[in-house]
C-alpha positions in Angstrom: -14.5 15.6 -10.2 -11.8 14.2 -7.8 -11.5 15.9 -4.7 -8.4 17.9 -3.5 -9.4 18.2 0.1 -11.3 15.3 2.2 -12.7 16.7 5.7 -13.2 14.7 8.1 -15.6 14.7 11.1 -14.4 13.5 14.1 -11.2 12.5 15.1 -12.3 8.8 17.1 -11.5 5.4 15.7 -13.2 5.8 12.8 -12.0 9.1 12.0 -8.7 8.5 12.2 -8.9 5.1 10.3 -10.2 7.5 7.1 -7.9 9.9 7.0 -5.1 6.8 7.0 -7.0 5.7 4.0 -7.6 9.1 2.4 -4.0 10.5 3.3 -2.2 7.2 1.7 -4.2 7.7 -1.6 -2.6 11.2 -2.2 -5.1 13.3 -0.9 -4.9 16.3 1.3 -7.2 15.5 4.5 -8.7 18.4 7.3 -9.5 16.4 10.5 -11.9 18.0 12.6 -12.7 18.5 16.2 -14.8 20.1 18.6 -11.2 19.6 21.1 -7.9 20.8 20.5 -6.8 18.1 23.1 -8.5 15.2 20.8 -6.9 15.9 17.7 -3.3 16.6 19.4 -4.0 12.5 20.5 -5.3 11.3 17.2 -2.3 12.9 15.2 0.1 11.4 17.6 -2.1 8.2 17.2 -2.0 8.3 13.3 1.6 9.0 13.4 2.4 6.3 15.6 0.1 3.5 13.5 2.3 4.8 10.1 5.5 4.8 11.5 4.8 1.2 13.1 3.2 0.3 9.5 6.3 1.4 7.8 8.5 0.1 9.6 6.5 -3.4 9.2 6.7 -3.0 5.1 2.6 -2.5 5.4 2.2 0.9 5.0 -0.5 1.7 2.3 0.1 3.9 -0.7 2.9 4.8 -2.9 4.2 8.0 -0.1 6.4 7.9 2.9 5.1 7.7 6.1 6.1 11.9 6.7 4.7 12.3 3.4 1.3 10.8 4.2 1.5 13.0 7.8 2.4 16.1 6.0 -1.1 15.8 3.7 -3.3 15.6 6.9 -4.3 18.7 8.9 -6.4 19.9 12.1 -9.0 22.4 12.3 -11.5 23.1 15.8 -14.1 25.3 13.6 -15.9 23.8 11.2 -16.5 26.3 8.8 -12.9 26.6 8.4 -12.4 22.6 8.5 -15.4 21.9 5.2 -13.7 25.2 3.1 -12.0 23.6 -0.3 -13.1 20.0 0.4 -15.4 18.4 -2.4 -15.8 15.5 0.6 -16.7 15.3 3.7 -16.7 12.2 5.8 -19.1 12.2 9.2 -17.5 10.1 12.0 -19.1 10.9 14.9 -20.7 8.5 17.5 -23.9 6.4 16.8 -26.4 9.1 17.6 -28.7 9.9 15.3 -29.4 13.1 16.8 -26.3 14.1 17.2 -25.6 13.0 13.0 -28.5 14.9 12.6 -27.2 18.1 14.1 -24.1 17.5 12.6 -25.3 17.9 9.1 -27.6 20.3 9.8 -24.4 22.6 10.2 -22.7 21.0 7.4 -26.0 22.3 5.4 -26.3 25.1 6.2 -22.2 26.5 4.8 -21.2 23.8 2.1 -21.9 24.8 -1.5 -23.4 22.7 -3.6 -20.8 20.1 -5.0 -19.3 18.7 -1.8 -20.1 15.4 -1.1 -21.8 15.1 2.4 -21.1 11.5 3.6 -21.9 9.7 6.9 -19.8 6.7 8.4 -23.1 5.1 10.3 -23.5 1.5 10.4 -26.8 1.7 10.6 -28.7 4.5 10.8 -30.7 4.7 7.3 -29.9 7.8 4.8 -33.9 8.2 5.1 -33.7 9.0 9.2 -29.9 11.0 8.7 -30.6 13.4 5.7 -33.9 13.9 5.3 -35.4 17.8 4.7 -31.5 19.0 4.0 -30.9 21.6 1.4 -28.2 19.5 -0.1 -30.1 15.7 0.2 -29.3 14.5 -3.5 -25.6 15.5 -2.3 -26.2 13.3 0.9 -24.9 9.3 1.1 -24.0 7.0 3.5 -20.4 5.3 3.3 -19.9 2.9 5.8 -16.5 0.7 6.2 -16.1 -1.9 7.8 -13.8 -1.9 11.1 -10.7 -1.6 11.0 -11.7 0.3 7.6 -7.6 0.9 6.9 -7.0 -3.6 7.2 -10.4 -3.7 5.8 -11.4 -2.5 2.1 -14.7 -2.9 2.1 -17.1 0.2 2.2 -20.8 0.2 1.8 -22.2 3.1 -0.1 -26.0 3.6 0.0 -27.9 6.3 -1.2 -31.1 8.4 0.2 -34.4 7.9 -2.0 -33.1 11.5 -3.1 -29.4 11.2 -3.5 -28.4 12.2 -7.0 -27.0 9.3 -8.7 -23.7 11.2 -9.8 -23.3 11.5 -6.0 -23.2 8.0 -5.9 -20.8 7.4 -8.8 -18.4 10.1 -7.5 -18.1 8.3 -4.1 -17.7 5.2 -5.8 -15.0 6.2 -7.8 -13.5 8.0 -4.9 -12.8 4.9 -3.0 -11.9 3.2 -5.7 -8.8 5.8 -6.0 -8.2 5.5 -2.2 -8.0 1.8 -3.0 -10.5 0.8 -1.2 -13.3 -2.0 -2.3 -16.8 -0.3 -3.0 -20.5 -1.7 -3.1 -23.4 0.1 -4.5 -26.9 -0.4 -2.9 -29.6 0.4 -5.1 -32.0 1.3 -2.2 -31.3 2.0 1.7 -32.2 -0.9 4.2 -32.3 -1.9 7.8 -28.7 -3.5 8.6 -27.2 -2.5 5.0 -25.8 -5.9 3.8 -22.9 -6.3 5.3 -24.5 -6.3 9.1 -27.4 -8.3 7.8 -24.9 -10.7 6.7 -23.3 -10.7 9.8 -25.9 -10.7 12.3 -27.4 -13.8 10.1 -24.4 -15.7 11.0 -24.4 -14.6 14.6 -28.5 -15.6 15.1 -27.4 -19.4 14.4 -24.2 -19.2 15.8 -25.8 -18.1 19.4 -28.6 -20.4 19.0 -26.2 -23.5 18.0 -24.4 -22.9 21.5 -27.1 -21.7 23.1 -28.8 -25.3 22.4 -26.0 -26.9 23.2 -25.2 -28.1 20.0 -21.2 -27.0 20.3 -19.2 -25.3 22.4 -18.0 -21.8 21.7 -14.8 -22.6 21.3 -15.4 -25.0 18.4 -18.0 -22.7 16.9 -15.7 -19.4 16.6 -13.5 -22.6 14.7 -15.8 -23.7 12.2 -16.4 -20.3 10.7 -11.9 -19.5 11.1 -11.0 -22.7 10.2 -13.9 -22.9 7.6 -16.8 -20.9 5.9 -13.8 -17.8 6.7 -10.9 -19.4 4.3 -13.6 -20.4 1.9 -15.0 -16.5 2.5 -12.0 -14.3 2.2 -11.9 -15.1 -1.4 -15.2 -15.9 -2.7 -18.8 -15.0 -1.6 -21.1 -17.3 -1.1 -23.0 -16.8 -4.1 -19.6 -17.8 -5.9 -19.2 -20.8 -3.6 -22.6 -22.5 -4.9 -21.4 -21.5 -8.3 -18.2 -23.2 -7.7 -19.8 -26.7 -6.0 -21.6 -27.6 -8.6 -21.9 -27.2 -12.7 -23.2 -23.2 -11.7 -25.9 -21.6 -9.4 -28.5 -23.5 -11.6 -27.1 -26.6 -10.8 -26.4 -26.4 -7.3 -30.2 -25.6 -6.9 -31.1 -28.4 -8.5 -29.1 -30.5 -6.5 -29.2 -28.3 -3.0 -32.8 -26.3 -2.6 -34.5 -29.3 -0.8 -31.9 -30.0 1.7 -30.9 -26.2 2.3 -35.0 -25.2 2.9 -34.9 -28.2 5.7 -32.2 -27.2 7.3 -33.4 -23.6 7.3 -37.2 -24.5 8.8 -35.0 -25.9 11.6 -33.7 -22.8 12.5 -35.8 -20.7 15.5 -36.6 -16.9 16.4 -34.6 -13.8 17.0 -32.2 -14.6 20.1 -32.6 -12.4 22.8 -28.6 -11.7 23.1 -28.8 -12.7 27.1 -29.6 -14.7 30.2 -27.6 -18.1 30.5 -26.0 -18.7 26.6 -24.3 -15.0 27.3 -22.5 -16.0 30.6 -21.0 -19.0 28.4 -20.3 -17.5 25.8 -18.5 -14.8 27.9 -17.0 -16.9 30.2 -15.3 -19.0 27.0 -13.7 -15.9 25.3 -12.3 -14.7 28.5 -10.6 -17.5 29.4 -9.2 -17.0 25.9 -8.9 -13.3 25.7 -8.9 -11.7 29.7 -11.6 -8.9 29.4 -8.3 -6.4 30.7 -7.4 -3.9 28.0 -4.0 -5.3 28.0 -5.0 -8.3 27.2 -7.8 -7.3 24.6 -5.0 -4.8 22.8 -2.6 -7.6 22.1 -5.8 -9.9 20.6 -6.6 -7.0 18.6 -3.2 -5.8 17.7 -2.4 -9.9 16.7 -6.0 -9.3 14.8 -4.8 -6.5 12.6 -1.6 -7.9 11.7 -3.5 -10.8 9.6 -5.4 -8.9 7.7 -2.8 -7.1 7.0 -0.9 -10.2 5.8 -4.2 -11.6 4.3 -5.1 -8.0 2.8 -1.2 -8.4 1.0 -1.3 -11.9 -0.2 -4.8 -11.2 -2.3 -3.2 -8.4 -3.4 -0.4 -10.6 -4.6 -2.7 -13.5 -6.0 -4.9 -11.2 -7.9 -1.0 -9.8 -9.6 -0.2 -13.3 -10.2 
């Protein structure tokens, strides 16, 4: 069943990143808040991004900008924001209690097709949707920030979500063009933080040690592993070294499981490596938000350009 209506929970960031994405696939999207006042911004915030995106030639989808802006509405109640949607995206803040609450409402008024979805990054389905009426309709889609530059979205189910509830959000995103991974079970992290925070561990301990400077270790993975990474995994990458996986094993494990047993616990994220790796990023990047907005702003504009020239290699 493709949905008509997408709702959308929470007009922040997040929020307004989805309905971008929904909006520019053709679908009609309800953005909901508990403020009149909040919405009023985000609209004039969405407008803003499209008209800017336009303008630049990067604008998603096959609509106009006013076209996109004419799909998306607001609503303050929420019973009135979930009627006629098939699915409903949560973006609230990182609160489980407050997620909790939130789809305790949703519960208690959706029938039972909609799709109730959350946004966390890492709250597990188990802790968010446990003891709901509507649990096998309950998953977890989480993108990745910016989610409209960035087309990957995680989509993991509760021990109880039915598995057409998976395959309809899957092929959901898929319509909105965006670039969906299944989890077969729910863990700590999902994969895409676990991933990340992997690289982070080293990368504080490496400078933490002494071993490089920030600087030149923010380079090795943009100037490096990243190229290599924004068009093959790493998986891919050991495939591609040698004659397959198989073979880079062969060739690889030894060396790969010293290096590893080198590396040492869970950093604690403070004390003396967090003043220099502070201090080192904000003589690059002034911690003033105007100063942070054009870094970020400089950000999204290449992966916009990166997000367009994989689109045009993968025509090619």
């Amino acid at each position: 069943m493709e949905p008509s209506q997408v709702t959308i929970i929470g007009s922040g960031l997040i929020g307004r990143s989805w309905a971008m994405v929904f909006a520019a696939g053709g679908l009609r999207v309800k953005l909901y808040d508990i403020a009149q006042e909040q919405l009023t911004t985000a609209l004039e915030n969405i407008r803003k991004q499209m008209k800017e995106m336009e303008k630049s030639g990067v604008l998603k989808g096959a609509l106009s900008a006013e076209q996109q802006l004419a799909l998306i509405s607001v609503c303050t109640d929420l019973k009135a924001a979930v009627e006629g949607a098939t699915f409903i995206q949560e973006c609230t803040p990182e609160n489980l209690e407050l997620k909790k609450k939130i789809f305790g409402q949703l519960d208690l008024i959706v029938g039972d097709s909609v799709i109730l979805s959350s946004s966390t990054s890492c709250l597990l389905p188990s802790k968010l949707f446990t003891g709901l009426k509507h649990v096998k309709q309950c998953i977890v889609s989480h993108p990745v920030n910016p989610p409209y530059f960035v087309p990957l979205v995680e989509i993991v189910p509760h021990p109880e979500t039915d598995p057409s509830t998976t395959e309809r959000t899957y092929a959901l995103m898929k319509k909105i063009g965006q670039s969906p991974v299944k989890l077969n079970r729910e863990i700590e992290g999902f994969v895409l933080n676990r991933l990340q925070y992997a690289v982070i561990s080293e990368a504080w301990r490496l400078v933490g040690e002494g071993v490089i400077s920030p600087t030149d270790l923010d380079l090795v993975m943009s100037d490096g592993l990243g190229m290599r990474y924004a068009f093959i995994g790493p998986l891919e990458t050991m495939h591609l070294n040698a004659e397959g996986v198989s073979s880079y094993c062969e060739r690889y494990a030894e060396g790969m499981k010293l290096v590893l047993n080198t590396f040492g616990p869970v950093p604690e994220f403070s004390g003396e490596t967090v003043q220099k790796v502070n201090q080192a990023l904000s003589e690059k990047i002034p911690v003033v938000p105007k100063a942070l907005d054009a870094r970020r702003k400089w950000r999204d504009e290449c992966l916009t350009g990166l997000a367009k020239l994989k689109t045009q290699m993968k025509s090619d």
